[in-house]
VEXDREN-2710 file (C-alpha; in Angstrom, 1 decimal):
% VEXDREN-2710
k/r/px/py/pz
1/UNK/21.1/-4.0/10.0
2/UNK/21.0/-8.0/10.8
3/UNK/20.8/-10.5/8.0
4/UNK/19.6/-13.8/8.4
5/UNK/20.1/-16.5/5.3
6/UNK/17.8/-19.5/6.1
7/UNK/17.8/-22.6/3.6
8/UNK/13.5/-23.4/4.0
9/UNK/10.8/-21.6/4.2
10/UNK/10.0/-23.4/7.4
11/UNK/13.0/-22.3/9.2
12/UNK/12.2/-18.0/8.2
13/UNK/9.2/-18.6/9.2
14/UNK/10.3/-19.9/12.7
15/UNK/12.8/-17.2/13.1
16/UNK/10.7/-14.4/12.1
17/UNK/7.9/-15.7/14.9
18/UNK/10.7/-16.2/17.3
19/UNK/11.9/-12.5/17.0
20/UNK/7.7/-11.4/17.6
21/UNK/7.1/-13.6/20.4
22/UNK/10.5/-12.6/22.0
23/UNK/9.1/-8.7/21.8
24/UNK/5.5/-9.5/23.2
25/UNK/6.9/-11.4/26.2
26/UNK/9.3/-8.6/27.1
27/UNK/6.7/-6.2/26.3
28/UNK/3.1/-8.0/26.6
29/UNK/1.5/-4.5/25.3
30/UNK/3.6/-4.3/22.2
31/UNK/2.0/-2.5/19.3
32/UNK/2.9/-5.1/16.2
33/UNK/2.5/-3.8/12.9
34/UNK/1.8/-6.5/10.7
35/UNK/1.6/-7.8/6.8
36/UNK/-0.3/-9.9/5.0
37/UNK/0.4/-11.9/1.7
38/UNK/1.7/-15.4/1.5
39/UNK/5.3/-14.5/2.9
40/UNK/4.1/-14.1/6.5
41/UNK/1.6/-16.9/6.5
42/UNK/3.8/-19.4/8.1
43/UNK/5.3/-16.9/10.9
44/UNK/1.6/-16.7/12.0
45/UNK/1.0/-20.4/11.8
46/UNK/3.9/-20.9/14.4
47/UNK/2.7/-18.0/16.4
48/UNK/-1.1/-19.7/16.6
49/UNK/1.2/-22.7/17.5
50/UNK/3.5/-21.5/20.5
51/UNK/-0.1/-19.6/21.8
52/UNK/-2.0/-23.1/22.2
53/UNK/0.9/-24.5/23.9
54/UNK/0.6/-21.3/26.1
55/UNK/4.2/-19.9/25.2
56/UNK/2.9/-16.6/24.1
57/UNK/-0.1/-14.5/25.2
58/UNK/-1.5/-11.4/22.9
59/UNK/-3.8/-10.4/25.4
60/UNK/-2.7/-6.9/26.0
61/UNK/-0.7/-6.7/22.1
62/UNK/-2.5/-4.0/19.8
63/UNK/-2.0/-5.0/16.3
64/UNK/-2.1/-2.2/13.3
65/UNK/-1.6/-3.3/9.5
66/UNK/0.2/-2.0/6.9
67/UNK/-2.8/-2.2/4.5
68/UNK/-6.1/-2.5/2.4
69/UNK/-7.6/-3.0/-1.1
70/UNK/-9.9/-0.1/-1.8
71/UNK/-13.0/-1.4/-2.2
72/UNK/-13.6/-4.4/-0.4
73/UNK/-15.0/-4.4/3.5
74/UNK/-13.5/-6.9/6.2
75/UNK/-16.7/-9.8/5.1
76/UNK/-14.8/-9.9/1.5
77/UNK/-12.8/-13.0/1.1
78/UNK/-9.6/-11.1/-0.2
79/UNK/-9.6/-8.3/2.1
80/UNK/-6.9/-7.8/4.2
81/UNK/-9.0/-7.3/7.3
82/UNK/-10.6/-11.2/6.4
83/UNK/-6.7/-12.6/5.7
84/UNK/-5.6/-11.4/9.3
85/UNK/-8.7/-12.5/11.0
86/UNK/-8.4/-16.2/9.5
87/UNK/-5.3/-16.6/8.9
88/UNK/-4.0/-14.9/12.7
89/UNK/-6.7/-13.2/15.2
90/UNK/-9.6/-15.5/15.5
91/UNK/-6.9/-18.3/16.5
92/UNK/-5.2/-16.2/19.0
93/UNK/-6.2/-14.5/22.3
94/UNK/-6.0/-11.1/21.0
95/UNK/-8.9/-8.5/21.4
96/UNK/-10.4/-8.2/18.6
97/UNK/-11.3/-4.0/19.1
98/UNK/-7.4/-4.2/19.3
99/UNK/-6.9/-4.7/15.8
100/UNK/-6.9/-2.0/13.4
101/UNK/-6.5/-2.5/9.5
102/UNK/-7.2/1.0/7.1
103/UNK/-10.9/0.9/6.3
104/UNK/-10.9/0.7/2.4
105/UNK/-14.4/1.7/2.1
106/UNK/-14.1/4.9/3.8
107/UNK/-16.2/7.3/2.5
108/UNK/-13.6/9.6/2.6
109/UNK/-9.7/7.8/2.1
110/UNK/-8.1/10.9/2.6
111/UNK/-9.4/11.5/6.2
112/UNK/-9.3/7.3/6.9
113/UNK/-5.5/7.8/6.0
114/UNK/-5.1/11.2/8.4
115/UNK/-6.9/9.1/11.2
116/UNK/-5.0/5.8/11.0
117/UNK/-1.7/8.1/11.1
118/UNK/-2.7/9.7/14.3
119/UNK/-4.7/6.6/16.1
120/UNK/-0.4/5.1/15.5
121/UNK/1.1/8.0/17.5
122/UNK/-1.3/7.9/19.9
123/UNK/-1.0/4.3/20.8
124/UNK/2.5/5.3/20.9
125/UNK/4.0/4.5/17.6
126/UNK/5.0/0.8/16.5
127/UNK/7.2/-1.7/18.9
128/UNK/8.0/-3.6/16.1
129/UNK/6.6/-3.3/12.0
130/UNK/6.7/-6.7/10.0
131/UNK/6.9/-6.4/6.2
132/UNK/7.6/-8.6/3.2
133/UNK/8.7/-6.7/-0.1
134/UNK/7.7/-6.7/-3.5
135/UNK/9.5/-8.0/-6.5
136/UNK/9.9/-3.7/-7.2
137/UNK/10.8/-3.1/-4.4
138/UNK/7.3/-2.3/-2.7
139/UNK/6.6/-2.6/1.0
140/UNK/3.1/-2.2/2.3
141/UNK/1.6/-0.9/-1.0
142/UNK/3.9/2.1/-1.2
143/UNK/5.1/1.4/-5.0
144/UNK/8.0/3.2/-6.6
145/UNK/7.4/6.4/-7.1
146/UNK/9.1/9.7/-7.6
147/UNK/8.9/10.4/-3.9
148/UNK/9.2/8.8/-0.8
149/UNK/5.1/9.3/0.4
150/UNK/4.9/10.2/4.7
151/UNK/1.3/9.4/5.7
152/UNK/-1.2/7.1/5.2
153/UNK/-2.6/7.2/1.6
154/UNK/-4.4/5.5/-1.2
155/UNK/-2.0/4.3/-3.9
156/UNK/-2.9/2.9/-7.5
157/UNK/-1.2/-0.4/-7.7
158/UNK/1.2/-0.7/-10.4
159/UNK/0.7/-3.5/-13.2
160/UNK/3.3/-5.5/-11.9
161/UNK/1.8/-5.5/-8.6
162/UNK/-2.1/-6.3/-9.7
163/UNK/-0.3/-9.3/-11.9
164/UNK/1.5/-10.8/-8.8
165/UNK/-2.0/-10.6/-6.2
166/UNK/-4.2/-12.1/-9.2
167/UNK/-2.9/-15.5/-7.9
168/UNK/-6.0/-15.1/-4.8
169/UNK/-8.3/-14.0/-7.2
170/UNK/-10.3/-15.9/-9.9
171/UNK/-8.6/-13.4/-12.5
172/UNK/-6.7/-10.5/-12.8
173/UNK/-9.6/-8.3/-13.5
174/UNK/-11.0/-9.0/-10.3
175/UNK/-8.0/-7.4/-8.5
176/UNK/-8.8/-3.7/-7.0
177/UNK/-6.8/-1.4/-8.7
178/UNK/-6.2/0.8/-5.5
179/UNK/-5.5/0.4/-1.8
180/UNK/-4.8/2.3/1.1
181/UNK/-1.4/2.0/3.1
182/UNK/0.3/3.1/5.9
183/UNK/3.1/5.9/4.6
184/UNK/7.0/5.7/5.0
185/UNK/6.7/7.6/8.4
186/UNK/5.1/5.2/10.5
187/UNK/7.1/2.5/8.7
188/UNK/10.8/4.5/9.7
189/UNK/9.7/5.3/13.4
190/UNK/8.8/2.1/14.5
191/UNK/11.2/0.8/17.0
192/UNK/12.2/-2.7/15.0
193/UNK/11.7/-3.9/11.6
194/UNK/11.6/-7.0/10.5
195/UNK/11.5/-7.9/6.9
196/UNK/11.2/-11.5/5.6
197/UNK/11.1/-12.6/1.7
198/UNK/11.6/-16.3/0.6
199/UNK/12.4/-17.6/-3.4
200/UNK/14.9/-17.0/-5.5
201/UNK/13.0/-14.4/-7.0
202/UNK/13.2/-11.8/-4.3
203/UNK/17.4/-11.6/-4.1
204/UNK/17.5/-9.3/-7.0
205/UNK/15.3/-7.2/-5.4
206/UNK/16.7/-7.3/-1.4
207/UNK/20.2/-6.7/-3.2
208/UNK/19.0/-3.3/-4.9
209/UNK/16.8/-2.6/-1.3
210/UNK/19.6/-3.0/0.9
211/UNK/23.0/-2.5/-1.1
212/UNK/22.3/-0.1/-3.6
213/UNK/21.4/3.8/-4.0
214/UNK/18.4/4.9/-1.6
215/UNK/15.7/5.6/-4.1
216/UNK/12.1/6.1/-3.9
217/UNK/11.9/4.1/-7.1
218/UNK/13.4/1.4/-4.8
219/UNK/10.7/1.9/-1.6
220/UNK/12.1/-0.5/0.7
221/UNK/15.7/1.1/0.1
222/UNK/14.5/4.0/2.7
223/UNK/15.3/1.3/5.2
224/UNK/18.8/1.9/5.5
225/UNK/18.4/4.9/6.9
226/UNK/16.3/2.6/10.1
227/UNK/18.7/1.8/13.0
228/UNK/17.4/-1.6/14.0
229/UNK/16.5/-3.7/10.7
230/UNK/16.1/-7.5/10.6
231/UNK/16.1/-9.3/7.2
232/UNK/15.5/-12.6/7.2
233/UNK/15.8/-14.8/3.7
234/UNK/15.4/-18.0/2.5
235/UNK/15.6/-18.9/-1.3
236/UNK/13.6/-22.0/-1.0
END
């Protein structure tokens, strides 16, 4: 496990885009499992930059993502599926039918979940997952729970959770209450992580993840057990 202390923002999110773009030239058909929220915003700003200089190409990359708000379809302004196609895709030269985010109105979750497991193995599992953690400890939306959860499942989002998203809503009513994410299994077999977190707020939390008891009431603590972990921090 690596550890990176950055002083800005800026200089994580440089880092983190450095370690991507460093795996898609070596491996230009990388599958990139990627996050959304406001942590990995400015990784896929510099990434959008070092592609218009022509530094990086994402023409053969297949992207999967961690998650999705049950509910809402790819048109709805705070689904996941509209976040990674404005804030990442539709500035980048990736193909668009190579971007896969859970469908979170599935008529039927349970199979969506099964299927998103298996379309991961059979694009050969994750070259490298990026994630961001909760302030409990969440990554994806797998919350803390009594059990570490394998596949591809819908979760209910935990108070704390609904009350830290309601920030990209107009309140915190309008917040789903559920959403579909990819299980611990795909997380632990991809090949690289690479978790980022910036503020003050999140050292608490990396300090239980990483240096204390691994607990499912702790999700992100499972990653000790990963053999190649990058965390990357910066309290400003």
């Amino acid at each position: 496990m690596k550890f990176i202390t950055v002083d800005t923002y800026d200089k994580l999110s440089r880092q983190a885009a450095n370690i991507i773009s460093a795996q898609v030239i070596l491996k230009p058909d990388s599958v990139l499992g990627l996050a959304t929220g406001s942590s990995p915003l400015g990784t896929y700003k510099q990434l959008i930059e070092w592609y218009e200089k022509g530094d990086i190409d994402f023409s053969q990359v297949t992207s999967v993502n961690l998650d999705e708000y049950v509910g809402l379809d790819g048109t709805n302004d705070q689904s996941y599926r509209y976040f990674m196609d404005n804030n990442f895709f539709n500035h980048i030269n990736i193909k668009k039918e190579n971007t896969f985010v859970p469908d979170g109105c599935a008529k039927d979750l349970t199979a969506e979940g099964d299927g998103y497991d298996m379309h991961i193995k059979s694009l050969g599992g994750i070259d490298l997952q990026l994630l961001g953690i909760g302030l409990d400890g969440h990554i994806g939306f797998n919350e803390p729970d009594s059990v570490f959860v394998k596949s591809t499942h819908v979760v209910d989002l935990h108070e704390s959770t609904i009350k830290a998203n309601s920030r990209f809503f107009a309140n915190e009513n309008e917040v789903p209450k559920q959403a579909i994410t990819m299980g611990m299994a795909s997380i632990m077999q991809a090949k690289k992580i690479l978790l980022i977190a910036n503020g003050a707020a999140k050292k608490g939390i990396l300090e239980k993840a990483f240096f204390g008891p691994i607990t499912p009431m702790v999700p992100a603590s499972i990653l000790q057990l990963h053999p190649d972990v990058t965390v990357i921090y910066s309290e400003n």
